[in-house]
LUMFI-652119 format. One record per residue (C-alpha): residue number from 1; z negated, y, x. Coordinates in steps of 0.5 Angstrom, whole numbers, plus 2048, in hexadecimal, padded with zeros to 3 digits. Layout:
// residues N
<miti><resi>NUM</resi><c3>Z</c3><c2>Y</c2><c1>X</c1></miti>
...
// end
This chain:
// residues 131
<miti><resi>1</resi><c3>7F1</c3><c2>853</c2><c1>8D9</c1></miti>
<miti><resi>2</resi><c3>7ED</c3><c2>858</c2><c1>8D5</c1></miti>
<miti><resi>3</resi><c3>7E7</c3><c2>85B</c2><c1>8D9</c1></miti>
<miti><resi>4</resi><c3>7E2</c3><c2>857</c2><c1>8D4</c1></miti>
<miti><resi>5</resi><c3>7E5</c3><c2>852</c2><c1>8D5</c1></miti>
<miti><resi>6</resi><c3>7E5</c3><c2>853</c2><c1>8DD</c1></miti>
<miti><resi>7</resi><c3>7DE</c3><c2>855</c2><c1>8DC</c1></miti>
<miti><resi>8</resi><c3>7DC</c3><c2>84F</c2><c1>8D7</c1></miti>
<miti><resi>9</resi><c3>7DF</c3><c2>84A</c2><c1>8DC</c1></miti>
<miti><resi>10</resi><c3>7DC</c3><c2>84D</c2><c1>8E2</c1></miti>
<miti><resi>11</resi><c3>7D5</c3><c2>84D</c2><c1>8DF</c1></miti>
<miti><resi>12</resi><c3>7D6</c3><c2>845</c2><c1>8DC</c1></miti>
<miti><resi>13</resi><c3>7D8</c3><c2>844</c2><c1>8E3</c1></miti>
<miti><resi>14</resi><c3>7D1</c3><c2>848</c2><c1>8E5</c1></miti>
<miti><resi>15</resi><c3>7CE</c3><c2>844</c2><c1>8E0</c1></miti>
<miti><resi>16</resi><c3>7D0</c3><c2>83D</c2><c1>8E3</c1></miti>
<miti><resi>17</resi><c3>7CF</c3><c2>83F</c2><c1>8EA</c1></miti>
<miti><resi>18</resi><c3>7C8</c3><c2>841</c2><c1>8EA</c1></miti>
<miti><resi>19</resi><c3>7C6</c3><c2>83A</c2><c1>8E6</c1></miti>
<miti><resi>20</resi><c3>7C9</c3><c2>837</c2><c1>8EB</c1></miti>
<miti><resi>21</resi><c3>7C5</c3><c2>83A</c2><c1>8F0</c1></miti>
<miti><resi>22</resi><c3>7BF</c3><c2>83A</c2><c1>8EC</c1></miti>
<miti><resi>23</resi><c3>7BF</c3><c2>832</c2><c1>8EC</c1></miti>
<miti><resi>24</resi><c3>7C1</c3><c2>832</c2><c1>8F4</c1></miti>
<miti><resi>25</resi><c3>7C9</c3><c2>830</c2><c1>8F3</c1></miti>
<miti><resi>26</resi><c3>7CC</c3><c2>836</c2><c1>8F7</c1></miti>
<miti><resi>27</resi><c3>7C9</c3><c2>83B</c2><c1>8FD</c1></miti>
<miti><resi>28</resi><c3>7C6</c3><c2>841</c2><c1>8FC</c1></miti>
<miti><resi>29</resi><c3>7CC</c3><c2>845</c2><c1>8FF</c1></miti>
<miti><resi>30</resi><c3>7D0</c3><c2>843</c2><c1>8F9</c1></miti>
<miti><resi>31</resi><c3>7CC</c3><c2>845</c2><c1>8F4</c1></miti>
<miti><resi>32</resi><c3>7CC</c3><c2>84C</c2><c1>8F9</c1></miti>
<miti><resi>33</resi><c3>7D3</c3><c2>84C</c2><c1>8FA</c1></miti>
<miti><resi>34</resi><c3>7D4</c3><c2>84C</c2><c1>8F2</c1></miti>
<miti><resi>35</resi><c3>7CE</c3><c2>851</c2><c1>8F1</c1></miti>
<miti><resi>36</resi><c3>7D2</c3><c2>856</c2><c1>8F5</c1></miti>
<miti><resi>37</resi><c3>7D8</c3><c2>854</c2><c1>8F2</c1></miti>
<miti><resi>38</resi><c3>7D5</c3><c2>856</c2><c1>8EB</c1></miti>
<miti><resi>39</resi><c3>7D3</c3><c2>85C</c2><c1>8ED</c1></miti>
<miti><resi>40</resi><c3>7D9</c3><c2>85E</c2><c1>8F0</c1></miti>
<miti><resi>41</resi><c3>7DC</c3><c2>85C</c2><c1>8E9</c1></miti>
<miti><resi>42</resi><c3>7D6</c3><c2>861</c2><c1>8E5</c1></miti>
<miti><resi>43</resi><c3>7D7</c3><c2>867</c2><c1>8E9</c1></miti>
<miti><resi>44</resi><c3>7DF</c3><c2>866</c2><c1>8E7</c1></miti>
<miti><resi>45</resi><c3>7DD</c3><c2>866</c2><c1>8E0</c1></miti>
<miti><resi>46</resi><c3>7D9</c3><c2>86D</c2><c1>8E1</c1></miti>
<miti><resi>47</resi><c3>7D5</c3><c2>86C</c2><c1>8DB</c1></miti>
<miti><resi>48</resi><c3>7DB</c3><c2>86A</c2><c1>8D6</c1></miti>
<miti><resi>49</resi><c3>7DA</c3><c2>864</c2><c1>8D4</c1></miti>
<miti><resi>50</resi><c3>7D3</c3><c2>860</c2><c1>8D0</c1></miti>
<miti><resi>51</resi><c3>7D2</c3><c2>859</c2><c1>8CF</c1></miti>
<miti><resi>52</resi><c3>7CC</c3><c2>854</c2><c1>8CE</c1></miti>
<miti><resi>53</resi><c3>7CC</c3><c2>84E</c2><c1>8D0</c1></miti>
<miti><resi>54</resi><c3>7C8</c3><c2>847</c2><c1>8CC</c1></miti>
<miti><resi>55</resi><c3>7C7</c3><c2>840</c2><c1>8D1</c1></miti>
<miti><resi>56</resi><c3>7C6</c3><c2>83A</c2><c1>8CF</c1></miti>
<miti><resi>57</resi><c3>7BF</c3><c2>83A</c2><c1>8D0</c1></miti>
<miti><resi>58</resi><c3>7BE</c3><c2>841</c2><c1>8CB</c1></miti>
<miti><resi>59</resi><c3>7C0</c3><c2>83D</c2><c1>8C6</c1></miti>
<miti><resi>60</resi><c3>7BC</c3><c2>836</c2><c1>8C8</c1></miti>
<miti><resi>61</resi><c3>7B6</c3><c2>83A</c2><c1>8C8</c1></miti>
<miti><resi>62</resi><c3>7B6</c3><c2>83D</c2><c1>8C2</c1></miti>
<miti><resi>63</resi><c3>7B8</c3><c2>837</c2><c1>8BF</c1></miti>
<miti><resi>64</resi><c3>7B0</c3><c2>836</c2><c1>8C2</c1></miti>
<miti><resi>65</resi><c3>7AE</c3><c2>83D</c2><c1>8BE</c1></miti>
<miti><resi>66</resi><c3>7B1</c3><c2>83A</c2><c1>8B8</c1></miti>
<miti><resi>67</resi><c3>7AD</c3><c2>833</c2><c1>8B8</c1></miti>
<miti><resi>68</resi><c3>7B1</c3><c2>82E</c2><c1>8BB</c1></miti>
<miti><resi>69</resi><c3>7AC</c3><c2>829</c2><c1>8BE</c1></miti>
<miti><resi>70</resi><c3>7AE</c3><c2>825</c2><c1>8C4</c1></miti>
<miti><resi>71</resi><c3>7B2</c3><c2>820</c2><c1>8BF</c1></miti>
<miti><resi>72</resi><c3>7B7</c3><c2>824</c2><c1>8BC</c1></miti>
<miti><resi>73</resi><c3>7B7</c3><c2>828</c2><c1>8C2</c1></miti>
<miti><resi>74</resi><c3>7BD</c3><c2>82C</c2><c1>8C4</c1></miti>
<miti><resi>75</resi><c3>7C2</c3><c2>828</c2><c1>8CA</c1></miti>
<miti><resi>76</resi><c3>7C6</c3><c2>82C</c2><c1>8CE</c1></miti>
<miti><resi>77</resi><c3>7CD</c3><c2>829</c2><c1>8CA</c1></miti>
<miti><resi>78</resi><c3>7C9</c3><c2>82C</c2><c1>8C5</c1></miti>
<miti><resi>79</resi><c3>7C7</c3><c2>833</c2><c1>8C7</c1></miti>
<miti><resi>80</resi><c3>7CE</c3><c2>833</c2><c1>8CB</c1></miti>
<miti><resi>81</resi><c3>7D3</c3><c2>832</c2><c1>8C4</c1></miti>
<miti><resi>82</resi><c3>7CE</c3><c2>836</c2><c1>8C0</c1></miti>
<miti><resi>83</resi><c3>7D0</c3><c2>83C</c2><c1>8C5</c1></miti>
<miti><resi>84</resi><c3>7D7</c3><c2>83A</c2><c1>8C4</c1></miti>
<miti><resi>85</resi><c3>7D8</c3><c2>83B</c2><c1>8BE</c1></miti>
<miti><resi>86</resi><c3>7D3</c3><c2>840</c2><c1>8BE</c1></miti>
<miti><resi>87</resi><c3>7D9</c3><c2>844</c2><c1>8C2</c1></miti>
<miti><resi>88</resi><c3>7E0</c3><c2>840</c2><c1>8BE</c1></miti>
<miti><resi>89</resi><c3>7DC</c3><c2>844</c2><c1>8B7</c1></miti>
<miti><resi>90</resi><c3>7D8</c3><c2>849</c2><c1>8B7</c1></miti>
<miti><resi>91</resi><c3>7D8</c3><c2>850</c2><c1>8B3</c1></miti>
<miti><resi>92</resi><c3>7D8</c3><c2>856</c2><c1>8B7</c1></miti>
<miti><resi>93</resi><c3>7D5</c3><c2>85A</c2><c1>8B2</c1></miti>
<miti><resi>94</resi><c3>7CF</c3><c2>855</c2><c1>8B2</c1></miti>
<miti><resi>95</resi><c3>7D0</c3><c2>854</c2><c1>8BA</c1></miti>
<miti><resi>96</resi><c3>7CC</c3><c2>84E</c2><c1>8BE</c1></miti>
<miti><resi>97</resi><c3>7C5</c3><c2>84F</c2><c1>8BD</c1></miti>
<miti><resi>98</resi><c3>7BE</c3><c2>849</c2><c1>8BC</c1></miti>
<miti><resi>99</resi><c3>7C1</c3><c2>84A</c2><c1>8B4</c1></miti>
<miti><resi>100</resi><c3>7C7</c3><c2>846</c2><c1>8B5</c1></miti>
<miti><resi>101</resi><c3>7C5</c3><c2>841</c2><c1>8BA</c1></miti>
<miti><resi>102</resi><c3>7C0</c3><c2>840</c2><c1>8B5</c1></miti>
<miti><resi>103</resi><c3>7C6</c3><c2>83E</c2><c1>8B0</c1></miti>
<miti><resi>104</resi><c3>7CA</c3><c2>83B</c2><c1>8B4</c1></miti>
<miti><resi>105</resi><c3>7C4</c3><c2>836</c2><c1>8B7</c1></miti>
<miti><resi>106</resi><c3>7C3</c3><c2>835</c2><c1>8B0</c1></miti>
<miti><resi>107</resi><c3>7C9</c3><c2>833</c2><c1>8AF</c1></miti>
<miti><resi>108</resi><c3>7C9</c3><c2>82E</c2><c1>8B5</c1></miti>
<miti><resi>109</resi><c3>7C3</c3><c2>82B</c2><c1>8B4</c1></miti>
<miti><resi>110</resi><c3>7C3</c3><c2>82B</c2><c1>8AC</c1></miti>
<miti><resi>111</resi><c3>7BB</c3><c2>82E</c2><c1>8AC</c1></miti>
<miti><resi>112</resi><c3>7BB</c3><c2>834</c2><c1>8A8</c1></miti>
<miti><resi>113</resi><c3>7B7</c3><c2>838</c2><c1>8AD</c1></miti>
<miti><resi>114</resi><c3>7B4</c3><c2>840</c2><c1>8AC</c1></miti>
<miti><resi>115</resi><c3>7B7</c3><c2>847</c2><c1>8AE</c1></miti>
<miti><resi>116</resi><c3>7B6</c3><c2>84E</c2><c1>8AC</c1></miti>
<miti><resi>117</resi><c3>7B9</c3><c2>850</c2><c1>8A5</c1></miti>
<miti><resi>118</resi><c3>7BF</c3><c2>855</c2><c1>8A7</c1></miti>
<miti><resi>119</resi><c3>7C1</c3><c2>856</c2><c1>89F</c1></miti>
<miti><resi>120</resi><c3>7C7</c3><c2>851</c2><c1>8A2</c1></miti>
<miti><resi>121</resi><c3>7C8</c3><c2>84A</c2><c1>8A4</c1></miti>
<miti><resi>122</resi><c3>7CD</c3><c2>84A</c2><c1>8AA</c1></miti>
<miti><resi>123</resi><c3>7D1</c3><c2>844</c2><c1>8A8</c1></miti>
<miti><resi>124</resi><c3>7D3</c3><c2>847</c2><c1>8A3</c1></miti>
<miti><resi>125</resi><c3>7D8</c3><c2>84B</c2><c1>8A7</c1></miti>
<miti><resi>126</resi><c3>7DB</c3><c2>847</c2><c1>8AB</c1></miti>
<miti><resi>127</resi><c3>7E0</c3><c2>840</c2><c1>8A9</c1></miti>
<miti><resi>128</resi><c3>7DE</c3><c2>839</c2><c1>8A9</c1></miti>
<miti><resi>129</resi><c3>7E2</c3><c2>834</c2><c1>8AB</c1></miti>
<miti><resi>130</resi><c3>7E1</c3><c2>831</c2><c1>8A4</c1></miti>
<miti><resi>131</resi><c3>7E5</c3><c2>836</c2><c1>8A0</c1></miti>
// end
């Protein structure tokens, strides 16, 4: 396994643990336990690897910043596909960022929603399903 892919595995595994943790599902020494284990991961990557990272409740909230009223809320299935597909297409000259997942929320919700204007549209860049 690549070291990314170690990295990005552990900090979903991080990821998962502390939300257990934060809704009382799992003691404090194993969110201690994975903490360290992460660190320990960190300094065997001496400053070699960047990544960021996007949880469901980045695109849940701006969905909230791009007008979505308690009806037409985003659901965590919601949130948690668009992340998927997110992943399964992006473009990596144009990365993650609030553009895209406005895009992509566009898409799952069919409401034309606002973004800053790149000079592109990131769906252009990537295939559908349809083509």
């Amino acid at each position: 396994m690549s070291t990314r892919k170690r990295f990005e595995t552990l900090q979903t595994l991080l990821t998962a643990i502390e939300t257990l943790h934060s809704y009382q599902e799992l003691p404090s020494s194993v969110l201690n336990a994975a903490q360290n284990v992460k660190e320990e991961f960190d300094d065997e990557l001496n400053d070699r690897v960047i990544l960021s990272s996007w949880h469901i409740n980045d695109v849940q909230s701006y969905g909230e910043v791009l007008g979505f009223d308690e009806e037409n809320e985003l659901t965590e299935t919601e949130c948690r596909d668009i992340l998927h597909t997110i992943e399964r297409r992006q473009d990596a000259d144009i990365g993650i960022n609030w553009n895209v997942i406005a895009e992509f929320i566009d898409s799952a919700k069919s409401k034309p929603t606002e973004s800053i204007d790149l000079g592109i549209v990131a769906s252009d860049f990537w295939e559908t399903d349809d083509e």
